[in-house]
PDB file of N, CA, C and O in Angstrom:
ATOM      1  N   UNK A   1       0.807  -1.197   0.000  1.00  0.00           N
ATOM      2  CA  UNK A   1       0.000   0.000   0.000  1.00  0.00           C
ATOM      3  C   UNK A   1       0.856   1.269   0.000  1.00  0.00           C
ATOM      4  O   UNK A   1       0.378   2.361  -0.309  1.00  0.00           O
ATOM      5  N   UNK A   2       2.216   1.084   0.378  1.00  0.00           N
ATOM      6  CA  UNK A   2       2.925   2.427   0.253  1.00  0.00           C
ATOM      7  C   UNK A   2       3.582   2.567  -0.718  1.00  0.00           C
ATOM      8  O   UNK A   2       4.243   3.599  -0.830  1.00  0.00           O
ATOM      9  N   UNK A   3       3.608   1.690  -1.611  1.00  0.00           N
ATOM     10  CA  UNK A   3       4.146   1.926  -3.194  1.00  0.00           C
ATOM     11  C   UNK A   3       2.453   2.799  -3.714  1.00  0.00           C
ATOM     12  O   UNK A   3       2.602   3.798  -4.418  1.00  0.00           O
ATOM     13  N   UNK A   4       1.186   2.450  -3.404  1.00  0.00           N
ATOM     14  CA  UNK A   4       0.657   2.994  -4.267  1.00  0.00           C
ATOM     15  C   UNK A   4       0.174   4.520  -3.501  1.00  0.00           C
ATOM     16  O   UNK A   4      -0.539   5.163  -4.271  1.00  0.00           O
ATOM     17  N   UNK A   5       0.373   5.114  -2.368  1.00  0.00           N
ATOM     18  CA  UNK A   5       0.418   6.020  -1.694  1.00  0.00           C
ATOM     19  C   UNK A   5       1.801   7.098  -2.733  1.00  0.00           C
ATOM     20  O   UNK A   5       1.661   8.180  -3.303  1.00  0.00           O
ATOM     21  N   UNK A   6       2.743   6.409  -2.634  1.00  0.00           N
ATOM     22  CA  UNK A   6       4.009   7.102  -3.199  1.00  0.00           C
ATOM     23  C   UNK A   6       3.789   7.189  -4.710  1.00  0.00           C
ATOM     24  O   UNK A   6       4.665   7.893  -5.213  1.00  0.00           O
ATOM     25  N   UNK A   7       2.921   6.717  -5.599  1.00  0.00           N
ATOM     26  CA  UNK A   7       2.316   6.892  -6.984  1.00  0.00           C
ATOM     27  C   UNK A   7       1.433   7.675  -7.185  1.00  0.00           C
ATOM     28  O   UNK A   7       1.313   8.160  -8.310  1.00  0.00           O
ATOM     29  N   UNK A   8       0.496   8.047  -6.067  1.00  0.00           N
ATOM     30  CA  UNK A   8      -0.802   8.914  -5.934  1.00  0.00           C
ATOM     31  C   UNK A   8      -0.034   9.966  -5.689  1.00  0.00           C
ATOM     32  O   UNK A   8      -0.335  10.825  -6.519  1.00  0.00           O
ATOM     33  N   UNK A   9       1.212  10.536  -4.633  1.00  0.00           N
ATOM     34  CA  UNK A   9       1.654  11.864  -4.725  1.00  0.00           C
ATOM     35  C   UNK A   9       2.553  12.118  -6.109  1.00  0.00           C
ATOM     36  O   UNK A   9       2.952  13.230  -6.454  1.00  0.00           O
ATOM     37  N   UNK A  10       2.659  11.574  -6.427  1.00  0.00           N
ATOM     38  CA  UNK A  10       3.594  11.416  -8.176  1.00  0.00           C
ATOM     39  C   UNK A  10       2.504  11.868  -8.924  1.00  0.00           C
ATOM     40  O   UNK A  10       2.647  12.914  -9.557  1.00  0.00           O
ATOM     41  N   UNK A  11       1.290  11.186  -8.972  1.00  0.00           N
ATOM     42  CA  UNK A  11       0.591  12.047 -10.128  1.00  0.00           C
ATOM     43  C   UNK A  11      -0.273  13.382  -9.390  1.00  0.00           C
ATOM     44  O   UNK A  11      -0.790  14.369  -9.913  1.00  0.00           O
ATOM     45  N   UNK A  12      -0.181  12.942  -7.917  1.00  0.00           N
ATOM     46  CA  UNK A  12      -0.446  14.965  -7.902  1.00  0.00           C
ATOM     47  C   UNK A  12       0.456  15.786  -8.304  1.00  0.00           C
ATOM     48  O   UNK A  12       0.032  16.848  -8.758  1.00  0.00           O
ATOM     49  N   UNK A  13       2.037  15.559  -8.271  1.00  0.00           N
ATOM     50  CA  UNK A  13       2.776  16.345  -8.103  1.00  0.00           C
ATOM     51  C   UNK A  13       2.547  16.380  -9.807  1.00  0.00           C
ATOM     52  O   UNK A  13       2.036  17.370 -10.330  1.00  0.00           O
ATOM     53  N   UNK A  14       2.910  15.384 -10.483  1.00  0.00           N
ATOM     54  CA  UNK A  14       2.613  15.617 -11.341  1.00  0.00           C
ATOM     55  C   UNK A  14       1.394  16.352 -12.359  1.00  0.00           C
ATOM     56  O   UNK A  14       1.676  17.296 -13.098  1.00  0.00           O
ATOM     57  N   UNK A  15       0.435  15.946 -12.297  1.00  0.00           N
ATOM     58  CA  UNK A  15      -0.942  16.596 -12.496  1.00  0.00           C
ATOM     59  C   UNK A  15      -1.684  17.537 -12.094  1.00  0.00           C
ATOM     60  O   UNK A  15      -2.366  18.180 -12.892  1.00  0.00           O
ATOM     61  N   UNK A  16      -1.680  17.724 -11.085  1.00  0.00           N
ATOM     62  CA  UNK A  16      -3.100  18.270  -9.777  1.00  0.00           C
ATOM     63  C   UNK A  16      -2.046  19.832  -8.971  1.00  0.00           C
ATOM     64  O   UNK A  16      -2.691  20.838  -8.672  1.00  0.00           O
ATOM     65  N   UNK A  17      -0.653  19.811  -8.748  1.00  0.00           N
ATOM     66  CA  UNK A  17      -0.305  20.805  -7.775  1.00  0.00           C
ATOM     67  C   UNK A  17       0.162  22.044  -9.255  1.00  0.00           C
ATOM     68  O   UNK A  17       0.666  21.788 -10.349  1.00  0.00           O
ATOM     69  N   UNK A  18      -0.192  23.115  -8.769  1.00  0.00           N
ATOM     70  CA  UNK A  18       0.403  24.307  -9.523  1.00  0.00           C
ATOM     71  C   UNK A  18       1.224  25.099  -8.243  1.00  0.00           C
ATOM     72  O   UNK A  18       2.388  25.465  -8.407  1.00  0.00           O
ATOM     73  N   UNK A  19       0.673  25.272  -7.262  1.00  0.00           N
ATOM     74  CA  UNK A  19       1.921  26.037  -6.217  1.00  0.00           C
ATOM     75  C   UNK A  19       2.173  24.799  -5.014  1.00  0.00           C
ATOM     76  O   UNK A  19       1.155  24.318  -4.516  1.00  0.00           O
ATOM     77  N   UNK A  20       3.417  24.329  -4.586  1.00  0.00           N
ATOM     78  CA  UNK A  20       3.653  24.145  -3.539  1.00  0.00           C
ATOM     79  C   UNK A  20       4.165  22.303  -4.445  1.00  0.00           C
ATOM     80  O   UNK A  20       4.650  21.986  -5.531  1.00  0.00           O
ATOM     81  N   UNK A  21       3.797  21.730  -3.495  1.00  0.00           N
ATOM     82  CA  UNK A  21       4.175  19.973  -3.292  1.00  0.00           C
ATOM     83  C   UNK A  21       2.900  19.465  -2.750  1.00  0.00           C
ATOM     84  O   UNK A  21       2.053  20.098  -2.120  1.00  0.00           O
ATOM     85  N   UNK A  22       2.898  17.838  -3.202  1.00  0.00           N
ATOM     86  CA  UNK A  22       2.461  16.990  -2.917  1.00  0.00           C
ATOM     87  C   UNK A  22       2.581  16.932  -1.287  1.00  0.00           C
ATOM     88  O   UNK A  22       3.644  17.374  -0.852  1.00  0.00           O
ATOM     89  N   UNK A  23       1.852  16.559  -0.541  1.00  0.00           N
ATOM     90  CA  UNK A  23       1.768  16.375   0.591  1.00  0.00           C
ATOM     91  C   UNK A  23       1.491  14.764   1.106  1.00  0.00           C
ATOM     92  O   UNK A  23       0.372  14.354   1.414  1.00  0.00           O
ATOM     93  N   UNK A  24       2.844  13.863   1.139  1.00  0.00           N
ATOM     94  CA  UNK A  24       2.340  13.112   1.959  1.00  0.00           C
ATOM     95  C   UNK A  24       1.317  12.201   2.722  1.00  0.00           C
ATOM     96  O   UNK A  24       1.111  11.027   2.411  1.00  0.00           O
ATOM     97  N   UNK A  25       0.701  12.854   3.745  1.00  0.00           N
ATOM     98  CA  UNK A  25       0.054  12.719   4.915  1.00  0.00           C
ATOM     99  C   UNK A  25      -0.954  12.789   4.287  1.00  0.00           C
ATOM    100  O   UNK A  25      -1.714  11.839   4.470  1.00  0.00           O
ATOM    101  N   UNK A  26      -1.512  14.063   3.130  1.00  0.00           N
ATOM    102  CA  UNK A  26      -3.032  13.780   2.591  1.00  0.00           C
ATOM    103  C   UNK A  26      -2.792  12.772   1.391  1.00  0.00           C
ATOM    104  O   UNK A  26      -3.926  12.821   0.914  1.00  0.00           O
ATOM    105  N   UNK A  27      -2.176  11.987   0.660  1.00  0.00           N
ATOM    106  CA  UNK A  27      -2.345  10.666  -0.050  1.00  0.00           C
ATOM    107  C   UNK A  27      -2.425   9.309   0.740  1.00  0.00           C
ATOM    108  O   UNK A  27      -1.502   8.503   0.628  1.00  0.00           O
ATOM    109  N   UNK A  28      -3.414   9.066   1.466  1.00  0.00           N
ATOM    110  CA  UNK A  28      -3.698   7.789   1.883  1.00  0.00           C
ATOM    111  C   UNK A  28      -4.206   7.000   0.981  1.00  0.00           C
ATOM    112  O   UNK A  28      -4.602   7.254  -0.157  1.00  0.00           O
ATOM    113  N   UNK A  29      -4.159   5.834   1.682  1.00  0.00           N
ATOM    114  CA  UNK A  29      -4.715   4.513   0.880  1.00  0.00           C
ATOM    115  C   UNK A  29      -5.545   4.004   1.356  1.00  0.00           C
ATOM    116  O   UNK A  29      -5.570   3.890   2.581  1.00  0.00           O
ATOM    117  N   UNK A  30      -6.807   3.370   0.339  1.00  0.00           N
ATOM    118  CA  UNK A  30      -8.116   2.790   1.250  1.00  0.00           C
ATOM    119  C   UNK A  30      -8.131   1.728   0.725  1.00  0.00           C
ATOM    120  O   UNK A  30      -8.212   1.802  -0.501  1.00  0.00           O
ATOM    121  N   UNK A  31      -8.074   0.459   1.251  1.00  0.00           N
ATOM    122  CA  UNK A  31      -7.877  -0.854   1.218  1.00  0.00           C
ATOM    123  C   UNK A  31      -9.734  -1.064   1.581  1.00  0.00           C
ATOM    124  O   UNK A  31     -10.243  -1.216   2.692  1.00  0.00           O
ATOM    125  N   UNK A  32     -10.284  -1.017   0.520  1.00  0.00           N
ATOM    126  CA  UNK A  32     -11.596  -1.371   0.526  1.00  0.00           C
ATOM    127  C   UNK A  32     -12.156  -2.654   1.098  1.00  0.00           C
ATOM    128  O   UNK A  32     -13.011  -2.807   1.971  1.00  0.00           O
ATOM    129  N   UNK A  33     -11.342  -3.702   0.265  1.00  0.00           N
ATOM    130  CA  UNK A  33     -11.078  -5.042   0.804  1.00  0.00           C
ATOM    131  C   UNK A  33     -10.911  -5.366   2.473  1.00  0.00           C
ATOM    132  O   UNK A  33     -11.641  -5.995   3.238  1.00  0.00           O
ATOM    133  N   UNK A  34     -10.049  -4.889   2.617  1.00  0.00           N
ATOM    134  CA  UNK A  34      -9.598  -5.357   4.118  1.00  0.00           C
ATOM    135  C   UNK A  34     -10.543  -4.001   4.893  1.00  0.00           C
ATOM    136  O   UNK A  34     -10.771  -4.195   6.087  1.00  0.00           O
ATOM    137  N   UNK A  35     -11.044  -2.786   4.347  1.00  0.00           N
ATOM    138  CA  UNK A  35     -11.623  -2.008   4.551  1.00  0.00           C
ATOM    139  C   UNK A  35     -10.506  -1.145   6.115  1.00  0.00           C
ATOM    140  O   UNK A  35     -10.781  -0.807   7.266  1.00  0.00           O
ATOM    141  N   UNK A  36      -9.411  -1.116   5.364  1.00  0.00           N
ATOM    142  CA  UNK A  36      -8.394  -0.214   6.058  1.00  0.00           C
ATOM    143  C   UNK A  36      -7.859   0.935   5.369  1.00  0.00           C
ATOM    144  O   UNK A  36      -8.346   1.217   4.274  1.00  0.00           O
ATOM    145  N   UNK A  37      -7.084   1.522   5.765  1.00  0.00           N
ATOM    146  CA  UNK A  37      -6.947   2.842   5.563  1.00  0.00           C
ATOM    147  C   UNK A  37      -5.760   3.066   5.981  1.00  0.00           C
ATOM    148  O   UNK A  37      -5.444   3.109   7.170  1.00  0.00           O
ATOM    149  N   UNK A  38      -5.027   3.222   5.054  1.00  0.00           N
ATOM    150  CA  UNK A  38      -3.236   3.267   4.962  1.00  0.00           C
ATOM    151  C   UNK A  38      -2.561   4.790   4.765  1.00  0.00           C
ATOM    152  O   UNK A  38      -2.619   5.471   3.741  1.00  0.00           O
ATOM    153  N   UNK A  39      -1.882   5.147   6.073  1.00  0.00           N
ATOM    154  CA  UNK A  39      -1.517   6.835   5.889  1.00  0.00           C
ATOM    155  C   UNK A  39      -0.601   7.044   4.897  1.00  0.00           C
ATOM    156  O   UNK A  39       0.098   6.070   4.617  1.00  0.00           O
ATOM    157  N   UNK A  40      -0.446   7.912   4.379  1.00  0.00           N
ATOM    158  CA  UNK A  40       0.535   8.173   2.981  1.00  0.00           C
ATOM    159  C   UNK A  40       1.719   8.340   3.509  1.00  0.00           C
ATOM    160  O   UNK A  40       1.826   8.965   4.564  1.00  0.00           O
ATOM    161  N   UNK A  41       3.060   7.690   2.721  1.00  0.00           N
ATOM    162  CA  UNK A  41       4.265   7.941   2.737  1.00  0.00           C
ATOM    163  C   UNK A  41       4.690   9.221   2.661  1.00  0.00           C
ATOM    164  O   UNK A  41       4.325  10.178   1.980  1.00  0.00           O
ATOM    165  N   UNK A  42       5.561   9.062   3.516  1.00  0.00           N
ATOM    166  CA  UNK A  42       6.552  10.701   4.017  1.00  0.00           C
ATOM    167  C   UNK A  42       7.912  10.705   2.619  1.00  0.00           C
ATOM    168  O   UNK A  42       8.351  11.820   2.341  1.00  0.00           O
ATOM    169  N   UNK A  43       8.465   9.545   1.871  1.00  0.00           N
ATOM    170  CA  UNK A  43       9.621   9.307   1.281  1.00  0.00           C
ATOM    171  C   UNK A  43       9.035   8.612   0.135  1.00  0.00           C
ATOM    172  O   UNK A  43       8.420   7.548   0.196  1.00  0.00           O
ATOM    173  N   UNK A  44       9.297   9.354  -1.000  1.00  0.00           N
ATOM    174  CA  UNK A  44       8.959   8.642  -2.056  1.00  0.00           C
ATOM    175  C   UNK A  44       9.499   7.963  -3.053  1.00  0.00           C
ATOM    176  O   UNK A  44       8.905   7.268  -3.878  1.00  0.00           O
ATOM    177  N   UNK A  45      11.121   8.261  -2.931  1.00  0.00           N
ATOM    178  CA  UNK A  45      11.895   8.021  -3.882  1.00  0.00           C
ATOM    179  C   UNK A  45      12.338   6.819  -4.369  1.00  0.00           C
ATOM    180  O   UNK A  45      12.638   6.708  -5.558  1.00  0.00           O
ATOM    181  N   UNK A  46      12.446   5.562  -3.311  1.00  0.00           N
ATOM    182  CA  UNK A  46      12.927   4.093  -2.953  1.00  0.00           C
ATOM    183  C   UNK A  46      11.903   3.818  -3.395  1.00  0.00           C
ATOM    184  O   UNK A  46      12.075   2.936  -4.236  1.00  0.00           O
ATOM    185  N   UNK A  47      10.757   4.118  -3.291  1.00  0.00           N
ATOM    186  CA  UNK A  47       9.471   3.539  -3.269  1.00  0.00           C
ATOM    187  C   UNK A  47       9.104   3.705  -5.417  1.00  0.00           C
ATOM    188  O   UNK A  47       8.537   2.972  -6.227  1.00  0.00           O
ATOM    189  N   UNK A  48       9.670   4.785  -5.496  1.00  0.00           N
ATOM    190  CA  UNK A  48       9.282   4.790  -7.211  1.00  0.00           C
ATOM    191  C   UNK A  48       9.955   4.373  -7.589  1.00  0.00           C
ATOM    192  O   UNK A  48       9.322   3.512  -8.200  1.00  0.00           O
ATOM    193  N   UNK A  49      11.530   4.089  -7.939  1.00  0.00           N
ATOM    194  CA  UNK A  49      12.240   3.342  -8.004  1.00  0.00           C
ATOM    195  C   UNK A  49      11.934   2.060  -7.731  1.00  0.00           C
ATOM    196  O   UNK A  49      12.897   1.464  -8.213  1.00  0.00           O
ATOM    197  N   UNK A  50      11.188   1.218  -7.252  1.00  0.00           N
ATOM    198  CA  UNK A  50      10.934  -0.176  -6.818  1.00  0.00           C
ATOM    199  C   UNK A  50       9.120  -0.425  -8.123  1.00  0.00           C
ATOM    200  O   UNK A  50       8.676  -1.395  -8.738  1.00  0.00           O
ATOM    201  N   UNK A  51       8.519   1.451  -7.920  1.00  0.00           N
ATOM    202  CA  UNK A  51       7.712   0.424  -8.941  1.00  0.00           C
ATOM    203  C   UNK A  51       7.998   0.800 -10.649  1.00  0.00           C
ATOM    204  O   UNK A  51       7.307   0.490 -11.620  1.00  0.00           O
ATOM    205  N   UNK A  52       9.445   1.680 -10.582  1.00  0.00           N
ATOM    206  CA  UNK A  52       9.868   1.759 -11.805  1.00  0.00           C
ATOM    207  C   UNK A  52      10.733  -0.116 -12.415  1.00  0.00           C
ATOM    208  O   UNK A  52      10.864  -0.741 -13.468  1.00  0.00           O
ATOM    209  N   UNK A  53      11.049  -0.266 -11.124  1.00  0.00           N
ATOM    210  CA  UNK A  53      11.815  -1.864 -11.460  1.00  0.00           C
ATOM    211  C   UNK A  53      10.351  -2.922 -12.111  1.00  0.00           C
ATOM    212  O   UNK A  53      10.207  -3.570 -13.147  1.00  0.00           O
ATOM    213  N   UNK A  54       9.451  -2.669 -10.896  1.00  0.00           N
ATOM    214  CA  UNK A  54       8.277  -3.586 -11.433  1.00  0.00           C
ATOM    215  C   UNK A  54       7.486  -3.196 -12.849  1.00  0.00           C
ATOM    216  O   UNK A  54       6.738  -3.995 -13.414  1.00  0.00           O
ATOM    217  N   UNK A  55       7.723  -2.029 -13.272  1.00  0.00           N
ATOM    218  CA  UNK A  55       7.398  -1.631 -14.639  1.00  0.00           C
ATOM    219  C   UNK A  55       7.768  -2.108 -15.883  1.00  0.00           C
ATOM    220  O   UNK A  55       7.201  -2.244 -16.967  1.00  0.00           O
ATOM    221  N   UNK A  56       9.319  -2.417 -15.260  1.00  0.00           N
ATOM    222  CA  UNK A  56      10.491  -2.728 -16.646  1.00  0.00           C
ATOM    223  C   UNK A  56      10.380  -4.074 -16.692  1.00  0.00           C
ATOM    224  O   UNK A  56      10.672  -4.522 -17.800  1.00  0.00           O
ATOM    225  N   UNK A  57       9.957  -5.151 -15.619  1.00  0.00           N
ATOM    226  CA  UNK A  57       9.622  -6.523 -15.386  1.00  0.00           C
ATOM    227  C   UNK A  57       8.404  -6.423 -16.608  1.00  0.00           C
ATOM    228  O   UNK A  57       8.738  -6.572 -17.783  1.00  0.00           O
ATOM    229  N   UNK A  58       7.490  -6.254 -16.370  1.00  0.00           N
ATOM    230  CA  UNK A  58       6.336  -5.924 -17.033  1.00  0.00           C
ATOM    231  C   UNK A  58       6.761  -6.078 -18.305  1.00  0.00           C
ATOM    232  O   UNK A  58       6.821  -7.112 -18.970  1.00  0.00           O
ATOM    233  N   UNK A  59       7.037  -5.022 -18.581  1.00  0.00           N
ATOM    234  CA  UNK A  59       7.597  -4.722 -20.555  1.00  0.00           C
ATOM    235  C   UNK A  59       8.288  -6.055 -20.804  1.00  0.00           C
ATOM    236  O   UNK A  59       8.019  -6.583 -21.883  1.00  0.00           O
ATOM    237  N   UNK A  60       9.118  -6.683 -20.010  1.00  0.00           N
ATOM    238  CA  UNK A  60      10.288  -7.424 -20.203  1.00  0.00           C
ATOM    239  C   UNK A  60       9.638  -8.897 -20.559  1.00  0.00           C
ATOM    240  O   UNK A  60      10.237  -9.692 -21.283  1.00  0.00           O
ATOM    241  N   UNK A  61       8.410  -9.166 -20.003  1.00  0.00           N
ATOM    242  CA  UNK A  61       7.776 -10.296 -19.423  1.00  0.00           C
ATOM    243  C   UNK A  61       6.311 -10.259 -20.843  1.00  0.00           C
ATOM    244  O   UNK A  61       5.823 -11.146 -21.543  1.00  0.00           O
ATOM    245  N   UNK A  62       6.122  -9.157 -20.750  1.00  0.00           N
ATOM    246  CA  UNK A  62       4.407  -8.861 -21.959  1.00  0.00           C
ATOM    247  C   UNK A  62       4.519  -9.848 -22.440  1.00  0.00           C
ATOM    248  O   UNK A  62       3.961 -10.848 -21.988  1.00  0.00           O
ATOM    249  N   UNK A  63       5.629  -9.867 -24.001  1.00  0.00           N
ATOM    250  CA  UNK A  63       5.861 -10.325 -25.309  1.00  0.00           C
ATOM    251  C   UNK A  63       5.568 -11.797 -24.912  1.00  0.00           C
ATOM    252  O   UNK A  63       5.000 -12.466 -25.775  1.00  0.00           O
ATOM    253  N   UNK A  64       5.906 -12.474 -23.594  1.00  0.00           N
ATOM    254  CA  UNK A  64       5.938 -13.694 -23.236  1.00  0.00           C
ATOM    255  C   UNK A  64       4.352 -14.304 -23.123  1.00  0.00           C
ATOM    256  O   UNK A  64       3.827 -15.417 -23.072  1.00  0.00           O
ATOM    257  N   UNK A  65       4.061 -13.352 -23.117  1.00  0.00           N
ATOM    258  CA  UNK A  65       2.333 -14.074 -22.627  1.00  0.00           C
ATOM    259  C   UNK A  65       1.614 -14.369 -23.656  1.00  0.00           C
ATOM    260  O   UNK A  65       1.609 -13.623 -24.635  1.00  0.00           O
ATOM    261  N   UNK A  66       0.666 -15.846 -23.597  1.00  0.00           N
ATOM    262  CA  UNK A  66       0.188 -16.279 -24.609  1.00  0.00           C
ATOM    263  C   UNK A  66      -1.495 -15.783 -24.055  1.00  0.00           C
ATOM    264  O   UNK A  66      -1.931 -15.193 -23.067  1.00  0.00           O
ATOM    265  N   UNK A  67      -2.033 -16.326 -25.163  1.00  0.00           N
ATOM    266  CA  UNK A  67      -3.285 -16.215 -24.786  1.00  0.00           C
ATOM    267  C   UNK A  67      -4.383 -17.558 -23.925  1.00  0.00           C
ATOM    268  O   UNK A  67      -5.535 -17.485 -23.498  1.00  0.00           O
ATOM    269  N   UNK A  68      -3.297 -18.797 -23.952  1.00  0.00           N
ATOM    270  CA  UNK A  68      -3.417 -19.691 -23.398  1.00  0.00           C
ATOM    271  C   UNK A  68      -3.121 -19.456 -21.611  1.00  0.00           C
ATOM    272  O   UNK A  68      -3.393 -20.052 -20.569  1.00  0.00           O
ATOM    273  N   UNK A  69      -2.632 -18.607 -21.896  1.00  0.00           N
ATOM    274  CA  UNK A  69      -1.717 -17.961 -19.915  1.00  0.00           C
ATOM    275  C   UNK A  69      -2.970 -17.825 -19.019  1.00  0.00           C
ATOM    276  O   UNK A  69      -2.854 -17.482 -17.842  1.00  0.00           O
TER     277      UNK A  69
END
C-alpha cells in the first residue's frame, strides 16, 4: 500500500499541484477489501524506483504471454 500512496503523490505532483508539493500525509490509501486505511508515505523516492523496477519486469515479461496464460 505504500508503493501505491508514493504513486498517488507522483501524479499529484505531477498533475493536480500548480503552487507548492504533494503532501504526503493527505495521499492515503483505502484498502476497501480489508476495509483499512493506509496513511501516505513521508519518502517517495525508494518507493518509485521499486515500482519503476516492477514496470520494466512488465515490458520485459508482456511479449511472453500467450493467450493460453
Amino acid at each position: 500500500m505504500r508503493m501505491l500512496s508514493a504513486l498517488l503523490q507522483e501524479f499529484a505532483k505531477t498533475h493536480l499541484v500548480r503552487d507548492g508539493e504533494a503532501y504526503g500525509p493527505y495521499c492515503p490509501v483505502l484498502d476497501v477489501g480489508s476495509k483499512t486505511l493506509h496513511p501516505g508515505v513521508k519518502s517517495v523516492v525508494a518507493r518509485m524506483k521499486d515500482i519503476q523496477a516492477a514496470c520494466r519486469n512488465i515490458v520485459a515479461l508482456w511479449p511472453t504471454i500467450t493467450a493460453d496464460d
